[in-house]
PLY file of the C-alpha trace (Angstrom):
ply
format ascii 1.0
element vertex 436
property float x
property float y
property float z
element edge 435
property int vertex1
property int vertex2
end_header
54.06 98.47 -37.24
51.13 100.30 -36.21
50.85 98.42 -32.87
54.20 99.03 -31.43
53.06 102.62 -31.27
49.57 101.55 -29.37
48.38 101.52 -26.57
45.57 98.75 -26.27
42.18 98.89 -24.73
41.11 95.79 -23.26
36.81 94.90 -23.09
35.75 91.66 -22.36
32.15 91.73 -24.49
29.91 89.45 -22.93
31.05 90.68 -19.27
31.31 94.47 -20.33
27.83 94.66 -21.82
26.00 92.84 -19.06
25.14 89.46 -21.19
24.10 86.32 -19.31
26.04 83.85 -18.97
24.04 81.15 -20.90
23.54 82.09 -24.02
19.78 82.07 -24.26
19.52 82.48 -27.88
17.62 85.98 -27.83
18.66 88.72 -29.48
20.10 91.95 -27.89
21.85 94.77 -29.51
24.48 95.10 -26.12
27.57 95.71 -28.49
26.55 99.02 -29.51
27.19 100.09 -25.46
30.39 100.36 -26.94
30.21 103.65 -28.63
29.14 105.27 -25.57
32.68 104.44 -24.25
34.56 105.99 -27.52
34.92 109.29 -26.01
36.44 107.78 -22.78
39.03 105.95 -24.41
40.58 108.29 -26.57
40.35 110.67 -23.48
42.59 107.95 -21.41
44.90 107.70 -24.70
44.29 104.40 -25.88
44.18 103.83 -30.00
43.77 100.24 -30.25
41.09 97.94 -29.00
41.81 93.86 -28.43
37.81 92.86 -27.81
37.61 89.37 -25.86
35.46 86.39 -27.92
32.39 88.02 -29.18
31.53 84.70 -31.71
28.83 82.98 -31.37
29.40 80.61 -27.98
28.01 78.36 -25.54
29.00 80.42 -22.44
31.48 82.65 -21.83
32.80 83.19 -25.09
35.58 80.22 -25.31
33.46 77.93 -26.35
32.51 78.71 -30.40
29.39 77.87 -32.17
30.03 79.79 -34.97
33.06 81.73 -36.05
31.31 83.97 -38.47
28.62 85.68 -36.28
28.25 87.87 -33.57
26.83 86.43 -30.37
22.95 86.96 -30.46
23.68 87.66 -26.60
25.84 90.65 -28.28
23.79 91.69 -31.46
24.48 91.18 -35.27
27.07 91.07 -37.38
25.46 94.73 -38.76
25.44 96.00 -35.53
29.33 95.40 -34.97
29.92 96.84 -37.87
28.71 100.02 -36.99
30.58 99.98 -33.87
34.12 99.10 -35.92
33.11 101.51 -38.42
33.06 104.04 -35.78
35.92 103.10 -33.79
38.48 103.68 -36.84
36.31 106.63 -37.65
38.03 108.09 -34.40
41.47 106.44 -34.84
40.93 103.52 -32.99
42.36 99.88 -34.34
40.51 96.80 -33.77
41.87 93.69 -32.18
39.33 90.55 -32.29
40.32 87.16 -30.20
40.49 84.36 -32.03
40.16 80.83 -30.44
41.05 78.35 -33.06
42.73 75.61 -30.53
39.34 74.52 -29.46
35.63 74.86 -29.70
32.21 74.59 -27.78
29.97 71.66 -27.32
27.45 73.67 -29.63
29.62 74.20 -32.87
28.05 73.08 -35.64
30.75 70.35 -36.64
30.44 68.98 -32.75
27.12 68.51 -32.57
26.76 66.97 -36.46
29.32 63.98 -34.93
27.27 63.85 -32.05
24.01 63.15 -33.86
25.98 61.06 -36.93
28.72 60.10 -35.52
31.22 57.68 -38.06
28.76 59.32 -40.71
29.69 62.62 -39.83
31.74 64.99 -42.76
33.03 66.77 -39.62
34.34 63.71 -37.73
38.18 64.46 -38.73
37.62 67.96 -37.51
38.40 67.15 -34.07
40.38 64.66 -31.97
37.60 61.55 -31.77
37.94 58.03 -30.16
34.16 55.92 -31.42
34.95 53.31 -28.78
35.46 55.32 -26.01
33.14 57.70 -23.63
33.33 60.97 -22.49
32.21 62.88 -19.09
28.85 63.62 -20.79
27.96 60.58 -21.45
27.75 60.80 -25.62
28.81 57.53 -26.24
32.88 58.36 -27.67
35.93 60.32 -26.61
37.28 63.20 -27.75
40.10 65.53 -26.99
39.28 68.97 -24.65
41.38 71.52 -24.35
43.26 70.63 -20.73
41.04 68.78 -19.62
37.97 70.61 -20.31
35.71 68.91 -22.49
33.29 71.76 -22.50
35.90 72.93 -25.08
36.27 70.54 -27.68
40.14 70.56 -29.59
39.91 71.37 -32.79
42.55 69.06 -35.33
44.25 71.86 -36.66
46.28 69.65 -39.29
42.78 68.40 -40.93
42.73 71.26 -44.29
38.89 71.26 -44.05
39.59 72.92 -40.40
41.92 75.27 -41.76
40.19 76.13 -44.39
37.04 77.10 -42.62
38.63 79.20 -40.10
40.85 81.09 -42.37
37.19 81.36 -44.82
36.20 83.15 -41.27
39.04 84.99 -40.65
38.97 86.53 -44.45
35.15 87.67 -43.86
36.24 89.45 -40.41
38.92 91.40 -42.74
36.64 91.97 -45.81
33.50 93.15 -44.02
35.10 94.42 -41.01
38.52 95.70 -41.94
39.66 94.17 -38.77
43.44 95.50 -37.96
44.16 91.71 -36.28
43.84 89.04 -34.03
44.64 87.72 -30.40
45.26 84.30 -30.58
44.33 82.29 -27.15
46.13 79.46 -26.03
48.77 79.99 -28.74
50.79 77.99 -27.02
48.58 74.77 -27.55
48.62 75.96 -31.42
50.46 73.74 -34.30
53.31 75.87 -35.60
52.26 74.91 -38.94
49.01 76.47 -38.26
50.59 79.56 -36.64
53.18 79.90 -40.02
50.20 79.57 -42.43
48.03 81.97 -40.60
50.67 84.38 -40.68
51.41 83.97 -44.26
47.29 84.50 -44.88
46.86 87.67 -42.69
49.73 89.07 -44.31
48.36 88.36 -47.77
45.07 89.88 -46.91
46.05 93.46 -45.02
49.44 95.14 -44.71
50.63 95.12 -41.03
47.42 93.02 -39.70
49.10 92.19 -36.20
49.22 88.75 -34.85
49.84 88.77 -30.61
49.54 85.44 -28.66
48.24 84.41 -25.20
51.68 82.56 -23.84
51.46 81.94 -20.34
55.12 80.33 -19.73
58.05 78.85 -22.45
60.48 81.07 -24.44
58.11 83.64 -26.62
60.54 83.71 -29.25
58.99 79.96 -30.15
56.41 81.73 -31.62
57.61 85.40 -31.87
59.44 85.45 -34.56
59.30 86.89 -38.60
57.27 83.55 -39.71
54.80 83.84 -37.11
53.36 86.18 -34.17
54.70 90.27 -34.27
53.75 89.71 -30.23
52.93 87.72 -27.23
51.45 88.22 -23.82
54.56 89.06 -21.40
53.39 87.17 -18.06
56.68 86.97 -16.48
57.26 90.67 -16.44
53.02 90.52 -15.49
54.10 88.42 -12.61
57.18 90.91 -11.64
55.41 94.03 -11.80
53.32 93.73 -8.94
55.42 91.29 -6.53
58.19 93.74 -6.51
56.35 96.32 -5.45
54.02 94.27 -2.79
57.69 92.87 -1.74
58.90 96.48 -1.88
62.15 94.70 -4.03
62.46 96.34 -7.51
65.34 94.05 -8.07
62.58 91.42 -8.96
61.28 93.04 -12.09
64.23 94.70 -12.89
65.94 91.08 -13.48
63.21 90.06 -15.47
63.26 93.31 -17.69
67.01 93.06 -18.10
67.16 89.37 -18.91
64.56 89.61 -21.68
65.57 93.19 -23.18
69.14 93.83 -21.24
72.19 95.15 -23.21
73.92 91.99 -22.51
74.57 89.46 -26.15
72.03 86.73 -24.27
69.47 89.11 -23.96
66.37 87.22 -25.17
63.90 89.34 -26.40
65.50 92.41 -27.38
63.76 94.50 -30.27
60.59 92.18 -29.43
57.49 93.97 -28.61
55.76 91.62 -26.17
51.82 92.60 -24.74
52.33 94.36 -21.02
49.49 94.64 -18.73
49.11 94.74 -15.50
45.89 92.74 -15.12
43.03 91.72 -17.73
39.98 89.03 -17.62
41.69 86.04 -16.31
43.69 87.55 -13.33
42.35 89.53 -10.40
42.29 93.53 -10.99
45.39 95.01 -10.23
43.51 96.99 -7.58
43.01 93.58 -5.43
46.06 92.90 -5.96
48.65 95.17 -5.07
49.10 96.19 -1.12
48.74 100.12 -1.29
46.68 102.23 -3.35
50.11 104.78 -3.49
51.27 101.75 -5.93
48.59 102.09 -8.50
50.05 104.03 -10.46
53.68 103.23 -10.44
52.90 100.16 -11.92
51.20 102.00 -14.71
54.06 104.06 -15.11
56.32 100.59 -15.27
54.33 98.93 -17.61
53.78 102.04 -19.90
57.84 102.84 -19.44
58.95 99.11 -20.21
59.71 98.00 -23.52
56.73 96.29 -24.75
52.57 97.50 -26.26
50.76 98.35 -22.93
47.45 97.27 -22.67
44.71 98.59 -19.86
41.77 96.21 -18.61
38.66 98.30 -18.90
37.38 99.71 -15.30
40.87 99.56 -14.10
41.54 102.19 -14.74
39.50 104.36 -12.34
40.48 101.75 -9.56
37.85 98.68 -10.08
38.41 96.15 -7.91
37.70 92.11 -8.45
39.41 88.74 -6.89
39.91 85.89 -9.39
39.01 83.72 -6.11
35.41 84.54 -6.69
35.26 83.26 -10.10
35.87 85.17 -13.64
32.51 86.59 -13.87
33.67 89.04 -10.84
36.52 90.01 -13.44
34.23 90.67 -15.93
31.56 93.00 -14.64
29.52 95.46 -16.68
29.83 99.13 -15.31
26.99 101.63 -16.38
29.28 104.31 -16.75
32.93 105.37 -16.61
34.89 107.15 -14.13
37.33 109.71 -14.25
40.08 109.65 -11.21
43.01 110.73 -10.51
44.22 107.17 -11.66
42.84 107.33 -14.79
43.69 110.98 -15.23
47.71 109.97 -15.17
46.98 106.81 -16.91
45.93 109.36 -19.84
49.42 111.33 -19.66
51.14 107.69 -19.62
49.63 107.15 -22.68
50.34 110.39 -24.40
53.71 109.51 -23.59
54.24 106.62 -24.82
52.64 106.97 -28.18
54.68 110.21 -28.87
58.14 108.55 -27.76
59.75 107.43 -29.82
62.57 105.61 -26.99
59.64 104.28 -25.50
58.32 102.42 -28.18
61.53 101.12 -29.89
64.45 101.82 -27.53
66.87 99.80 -26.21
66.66 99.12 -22.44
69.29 99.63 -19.53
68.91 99.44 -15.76
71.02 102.96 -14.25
69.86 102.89 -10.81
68.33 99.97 -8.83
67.36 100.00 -4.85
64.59 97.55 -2.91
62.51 100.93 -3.11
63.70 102.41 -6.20
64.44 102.04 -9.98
65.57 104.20 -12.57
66.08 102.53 -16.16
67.34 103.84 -19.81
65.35 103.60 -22.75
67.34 104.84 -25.77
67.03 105.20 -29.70
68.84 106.18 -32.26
67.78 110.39 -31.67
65.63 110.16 -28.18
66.64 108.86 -24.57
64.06 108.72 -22.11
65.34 107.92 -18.14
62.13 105.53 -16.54
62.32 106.69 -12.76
59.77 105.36 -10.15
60.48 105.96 -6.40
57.84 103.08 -4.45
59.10 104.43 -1.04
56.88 106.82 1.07
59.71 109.04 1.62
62.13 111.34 -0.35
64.71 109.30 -2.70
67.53 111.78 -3.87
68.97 110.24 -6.67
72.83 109.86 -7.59
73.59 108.86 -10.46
75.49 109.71 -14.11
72.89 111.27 -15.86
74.98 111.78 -19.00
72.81 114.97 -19.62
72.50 118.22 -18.11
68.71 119.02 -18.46
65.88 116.98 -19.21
61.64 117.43 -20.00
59.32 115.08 -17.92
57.17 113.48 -20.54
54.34 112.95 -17.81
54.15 116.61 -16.07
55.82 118.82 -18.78
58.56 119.71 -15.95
62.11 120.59 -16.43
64.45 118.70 -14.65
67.90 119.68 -14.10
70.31 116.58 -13.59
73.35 119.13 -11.89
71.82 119.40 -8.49
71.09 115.80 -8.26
67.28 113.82 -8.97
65.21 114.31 -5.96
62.10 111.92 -6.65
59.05 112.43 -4.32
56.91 109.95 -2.16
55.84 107.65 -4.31
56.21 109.07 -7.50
57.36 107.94 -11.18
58.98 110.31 -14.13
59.58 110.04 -17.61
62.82 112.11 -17.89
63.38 113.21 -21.48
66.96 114.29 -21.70
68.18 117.13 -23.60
71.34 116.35 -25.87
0 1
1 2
2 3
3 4
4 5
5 6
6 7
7 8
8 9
9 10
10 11
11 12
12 13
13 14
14 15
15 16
16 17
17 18
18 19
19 20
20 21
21 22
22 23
23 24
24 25
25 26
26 27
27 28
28 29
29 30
30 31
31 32
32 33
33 34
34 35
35 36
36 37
37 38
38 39
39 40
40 41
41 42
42 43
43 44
44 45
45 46
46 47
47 48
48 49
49 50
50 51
51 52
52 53
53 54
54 55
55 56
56 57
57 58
58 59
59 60
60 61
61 62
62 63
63 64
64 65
65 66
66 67
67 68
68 69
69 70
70 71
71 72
72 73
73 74
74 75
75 76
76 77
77 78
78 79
79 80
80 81
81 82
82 83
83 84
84 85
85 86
86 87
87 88
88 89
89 90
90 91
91 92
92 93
93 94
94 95
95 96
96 97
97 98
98 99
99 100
100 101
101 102
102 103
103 104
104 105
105 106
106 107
107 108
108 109
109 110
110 111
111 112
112 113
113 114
114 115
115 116
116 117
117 118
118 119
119 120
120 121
121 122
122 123
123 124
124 125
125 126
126 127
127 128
128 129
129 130
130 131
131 132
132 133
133 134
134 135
135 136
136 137
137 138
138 139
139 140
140 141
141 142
142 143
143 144
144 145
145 146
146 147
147 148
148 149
149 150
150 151
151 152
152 153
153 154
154 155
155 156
156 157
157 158
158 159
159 160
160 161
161 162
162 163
163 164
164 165
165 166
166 167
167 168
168 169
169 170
170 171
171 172
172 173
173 174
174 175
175 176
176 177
177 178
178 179
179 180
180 181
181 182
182 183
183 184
184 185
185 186
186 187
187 188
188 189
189 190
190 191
191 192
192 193
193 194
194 195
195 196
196 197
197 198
198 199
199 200
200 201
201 202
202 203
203 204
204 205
205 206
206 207
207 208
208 209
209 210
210 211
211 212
212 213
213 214
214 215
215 216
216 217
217 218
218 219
219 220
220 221
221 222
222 223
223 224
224 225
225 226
226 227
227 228
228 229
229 230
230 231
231 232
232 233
233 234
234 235
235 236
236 237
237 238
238 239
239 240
240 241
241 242
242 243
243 244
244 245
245 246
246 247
247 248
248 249
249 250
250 251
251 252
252 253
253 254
254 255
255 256
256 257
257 258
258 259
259 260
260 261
261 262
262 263
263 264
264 265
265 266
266 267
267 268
268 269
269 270
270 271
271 272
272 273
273 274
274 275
275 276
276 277
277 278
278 279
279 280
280 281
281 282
282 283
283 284
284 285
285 286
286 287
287 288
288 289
289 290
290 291
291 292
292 293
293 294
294 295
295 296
296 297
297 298
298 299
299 300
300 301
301 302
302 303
303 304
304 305
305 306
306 307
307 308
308 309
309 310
310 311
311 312
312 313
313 314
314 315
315 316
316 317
317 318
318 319
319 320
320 321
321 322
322 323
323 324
324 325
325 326
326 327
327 328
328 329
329 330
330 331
331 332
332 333
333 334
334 335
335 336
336 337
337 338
338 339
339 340
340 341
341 342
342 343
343 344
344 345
345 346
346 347
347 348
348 349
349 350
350 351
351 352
352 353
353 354
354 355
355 356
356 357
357 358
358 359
359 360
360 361
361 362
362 363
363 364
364 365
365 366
366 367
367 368
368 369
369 370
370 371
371 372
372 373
373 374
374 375
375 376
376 377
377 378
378 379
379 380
380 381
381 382
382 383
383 384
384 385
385 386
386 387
387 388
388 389
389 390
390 391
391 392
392 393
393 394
394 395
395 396
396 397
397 398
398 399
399 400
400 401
401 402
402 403
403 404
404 405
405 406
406 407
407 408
408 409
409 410
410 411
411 412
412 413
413 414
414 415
415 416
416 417
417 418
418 419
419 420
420 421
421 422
422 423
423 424
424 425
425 426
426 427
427 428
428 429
429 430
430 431
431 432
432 433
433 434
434 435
């Protein structure tokens, strides 16, 4: 599939194009910002796009008034078209989220039950107690999403729900040619739901790709031929930058090895989980990890681990924002991009990746492991790629059973001869591609 040879662009909309928060119900054409930023992200590598809620919402984008528009905040449906015209015009697949576990206080069916309530057509469409009260005061009770009423659950066994969201879903495909969906929450999601919407997308558009949000739980619950082609991989999210704020690659190393190890128990192996190393709901990697020397190793990890790496947009020039200051300061609009020496080996990462083909279907294996140091295998059947990242501020020389004499770095172009040993600079990663 298309995807597990991508690497993804993340943009938050509303955030990225400077919309207010309320929605205010005025019309702005902000989306089309986006083709300014075309030429930047092919430069940095990236070929797929996952765009955050741009629906119709109350707020921030969770919280759906309409599944078949574009926010007014963000423009029309006309002007999104031009931009996902011109995105696959350049090469570029396009990822929209879709947030079918729950709904805003404004969607159409909400507010109907509000004003009608028992006499309401939509009053199955959600989770609804007549002789209770909710925090608003509206006179009944219905079910929010974790406790959040702002975002109303939607009943996802009621057909009238399905049917309306998969009505919205076809019109995304046959007036966008959308190339798939993120699905938030999916872990809240009926598998029923999950199984049918897999058997619709793949009725509709050959290798439309399905990827769920999954903070915890075994991904292969939903990972699997019936259902998702990919989740969000938060435990290796979490691993990536505590092992190198704790200085102990050990950390992620376990958690790469238990889900994609050699071993029979292996969990995930020949998945291809989401890896990131921050995006809208998590502080930038740039507040996050300890030294700036860091930055990109963990690039080079997540890009070198099995899995579809996906970059938060701004991060990678070196943005910085704290999730302790609310999600807003996570999803700031920047006037312009940057170009860095971050970015600027962010954009060889990619290359890399993309045109490897160990590194987006091999096998994984850990060969060398240190508090300070890692090298890992990534083989296929025809290409073997040795991941080696050296966090330490000193000179690491490497022994170890290459099991090939010579070797091409896939990030620098560099030969690399394994008989006088693997010398790996101050903090410094390689993509060794060895020579048979």
């Amino acid at each position: 599939m298309w995807a597990y040879e991508s690497v993804f662009y993340q943009i938050y909309p509303l955030g990225f194009c400077g919309a207010p928060f309320e929605n205010d119900g005025k019309l702005e054409h902000r989306i089309l910002k986006v083709e300014e930023w075309i030429p930047h992200i092919k430069k940095l590598g990236c070929n797929a796009i996952y765009f955050s809620p741009l629906f119709e919402s109350d707020t921030h984008g969770y919280n759906t008034r309409d599944y078949q528009k574009l926010d007014c905040r963000l423009g029309t449906n006309e002007d999104f078209k031009q931009v996902v015209d011109q995105l696959h015009n350049e090469g570029i697949k396009v990822v929209l989220d879709g947030v079918f576990n729950h709904v805003g206080r404004g969607f159409f069916g909400f507010t109907d039950v509000l004003n009608r309530r028992e006499a309401s057509e939509y009053k199955d469409w959600f989770h609804i107690n007549f002789g209770g009260n909710s925090c608003y005061n509206d006179g009944l009770y219905y079910e929010g999403w974790e406790g959040n009423y702002d975002l109303v659950k939607l009943n996802l066994r009621h057909e009238p729900v399905v049917q309306y969201l998969f009505e919205s879903i076809d019109m995304w495909i046959r007036e966008f040619d959308i190339d798939g969906l993120r699905l938030d929450v999916a872990y809240c999601l009926d598998h029923d739901f999950v199984r049918r919407l897999r058997q619709f997308t793949d009725s509709k558009k050959k290798d439309f790709f399905l990827v769920g949000e999954m903070l915890h739980g075994d991904y292969k619950v939903l990972v699997n031929d019936e259902m998702l082609h990919s989740a969000t991989n938060y435990e290796c999210y979490k691993g990536l930058h505590s092992s190198f704020n704790s200085m102990n690659m050990f950390e992620i190393i376990h958690s790469l090895s238990r889900q994609f190890g050699p071993e029979y128990w292996t969990l995930y192996k020949g998945k291809h989980l989401l890896s990131f190393v921050d995006n809208h709901d998590v502080s930038r990697i740039a507040s996050v990890i300890q030294r700036w020397e860091h930055l990109p190793l963990i690039y080079a990890l997540c890009f070198g681990m099995p899995g579809i790496p996906c970059v938060y947009y701004g991060s990678e020039w070196g943005v910085t924002g704290d999730k302790h200051n609310g999600d807003p300061s996570l999803r700031l609009s920047y006037e312009k991009t940057e170009w860095n020496q971050l970015t600027d080996f962010i954009s060889k990462l990619s290359e890399a990746k993309k045109n490897s083909k160990a590194l987006n279907y091999g096998d994984f294996r850990s060969v060398l492991l240190t508090n300070k140091q890692c090298i890992f295998e990534r083989k296929t059947e025809g290409e073997r790629v040795l991941v080696a990242i050296n966090a330490d501020g000193e000179d690491y020389y490497a022994h170890f059973n290459a099991e090939c004499g010579k070797a091409v770095d896939l990030i620098t172009g560099n030969e690399h001869d394994f008989g006088g040993g693997s010398k790996l600079p101050p903090y410094s990663a390689r993509f060794w591609k060895c020579e048979r």
